[in-house]
C-alpha positions in Angstrom: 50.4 21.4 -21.5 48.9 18.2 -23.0 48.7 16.9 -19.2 47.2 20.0 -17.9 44.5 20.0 -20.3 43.8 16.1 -19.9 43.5 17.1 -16.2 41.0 19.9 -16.6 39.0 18.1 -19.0 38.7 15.1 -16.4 38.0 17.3 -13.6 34.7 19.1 -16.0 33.2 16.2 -16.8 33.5 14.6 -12.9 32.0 17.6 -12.0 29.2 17.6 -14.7 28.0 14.1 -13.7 25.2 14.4 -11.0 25.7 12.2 -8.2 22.5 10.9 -6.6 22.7 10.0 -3.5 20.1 8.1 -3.0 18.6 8.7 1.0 17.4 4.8 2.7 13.9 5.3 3.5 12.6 4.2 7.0 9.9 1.5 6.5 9.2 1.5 10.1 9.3 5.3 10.8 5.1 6.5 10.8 5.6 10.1 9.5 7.3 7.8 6.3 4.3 5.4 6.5 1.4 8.1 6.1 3.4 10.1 3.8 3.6 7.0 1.8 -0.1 5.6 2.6 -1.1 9.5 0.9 1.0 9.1 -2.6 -0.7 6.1 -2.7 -4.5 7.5 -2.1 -3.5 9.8 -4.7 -2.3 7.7 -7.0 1.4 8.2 -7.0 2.7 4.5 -6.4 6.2 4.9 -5.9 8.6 1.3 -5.7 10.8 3.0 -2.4 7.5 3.1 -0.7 6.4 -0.2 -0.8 8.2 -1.1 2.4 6.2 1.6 4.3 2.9 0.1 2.7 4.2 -3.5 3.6 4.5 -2.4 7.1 1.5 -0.4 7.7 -0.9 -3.8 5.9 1.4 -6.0 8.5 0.3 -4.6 11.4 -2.6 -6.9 12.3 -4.5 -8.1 15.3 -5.5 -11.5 16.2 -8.2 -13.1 19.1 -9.0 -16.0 20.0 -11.2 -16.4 17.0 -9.1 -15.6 14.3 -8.0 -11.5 12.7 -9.7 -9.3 14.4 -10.4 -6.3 12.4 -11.7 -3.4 15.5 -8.0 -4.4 16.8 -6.3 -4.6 13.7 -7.7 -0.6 13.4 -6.8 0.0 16.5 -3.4 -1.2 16.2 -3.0 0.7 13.0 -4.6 3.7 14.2 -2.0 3.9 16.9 1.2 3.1 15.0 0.0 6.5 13.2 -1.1 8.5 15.5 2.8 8.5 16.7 3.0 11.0 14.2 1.1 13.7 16.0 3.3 13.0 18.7 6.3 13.7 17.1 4.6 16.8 15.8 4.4 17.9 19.5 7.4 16.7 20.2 9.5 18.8 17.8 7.2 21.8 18.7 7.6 21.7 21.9 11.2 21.8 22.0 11.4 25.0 19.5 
């Protein structure tokens, strides 16, 4: 008896524990990167997203003169418009 009720009181309070799993987040993936970029423009500056942020201010452009900002927005404005794409991409196929 004492057992059996040891056992079910172990098995309540593993159960009552929430496990967070917590999901990696893909620096590198674009739809990540302008979901990120728009928490940010609204003020929600969140710590997981500050690889996706990293990555979008590292894509940069250089000539022979030094950065080059048209290229640098060129650059980025690509890198995100693989979003659309995807969008597309995924509609296309349902």
């Amino acid at each position: 008896m004492n057992k059996t009720l040891f056992t079910a009181t172990w098995l309540l309070l593993a159960a009552s524990i929430p496990l967070s799993a917590q999901e990696k987040v893909d620096s590198g993936d674009p739809c990540t990167v302008v979901l990120c970029m728009y928490g940010k423009l609204q003020g929600s500056n969140q710590s997981e997203c500050s690889g996706a942020v990293r990555k979008f201010f590292s894509l940069r452009k250089f000539g022979r003169h030094g950065f080059d900002p048209w290229k640098t927005f060129v650059k980025r404005r690509d890198f995100l418009g693989a979003v659309q794409r995807q969008i597309q991409q995924s509609s296309a196929i349902s």
